[in-house]
C-alpha positions, 0 to 999 in steps of 0.5 A, spaced: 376 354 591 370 357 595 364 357 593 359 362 592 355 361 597 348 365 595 348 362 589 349 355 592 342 358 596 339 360 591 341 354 586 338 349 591 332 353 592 331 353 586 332 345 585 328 344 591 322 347 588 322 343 583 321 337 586 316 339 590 312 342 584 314 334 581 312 331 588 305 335 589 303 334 582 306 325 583 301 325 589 295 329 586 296 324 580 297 317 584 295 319 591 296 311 593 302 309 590 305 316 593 302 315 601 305 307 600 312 310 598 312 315 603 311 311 608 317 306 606 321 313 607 318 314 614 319 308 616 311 307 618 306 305 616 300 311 613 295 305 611 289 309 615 292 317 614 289 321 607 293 326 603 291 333 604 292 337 597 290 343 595 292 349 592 295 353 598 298 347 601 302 347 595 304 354 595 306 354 602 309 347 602 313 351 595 315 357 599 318 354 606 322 348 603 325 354 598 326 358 604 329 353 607 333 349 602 336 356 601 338 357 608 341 350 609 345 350 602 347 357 604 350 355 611 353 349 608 356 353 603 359 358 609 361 353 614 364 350 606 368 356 606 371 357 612 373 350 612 378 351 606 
């Protein structure tokens, strides 16, 4: 079975953005726990950085990782196939 690999992109991608909308608006609603647990996903300790959040941030931030969320499951798909 092959897969589709620009809908496998373009799911991902999709999915992606999800999360980062969810995860902008967890660190706009609870900045402390969300630098904490970022910090556990680091390994590092982020106790005297500050969050910088604002509109445009999350619009970029929103577009590169759809961007390449998208790539990354499309080449994973493409190396998928050739694979079979």
């Amino acid at each position: 079975m092959n897969i589709n690999a620009n809908k496998f992109a373009i799911s991902t991608a999709l999915t992606f953005s999800i999360f980062w909308v969810v995860c902008s608006l967890v660190v706009m609603q609870m900045p402390g726990m969300s630098m904490q647990a970022s910090g556990y996903m680091v390994h590092s300790n982020m106790a005297n950085w500050e969050w910088e959040m604002s509109f445009s941030g999350i619009f970029y931030g929103l577009l590169l990782w759809s961007i390449i969320s998208g790539v990354t499951a499309w080449l994973l798909a493409t190396i998928y196939n050739k694979l079979l």
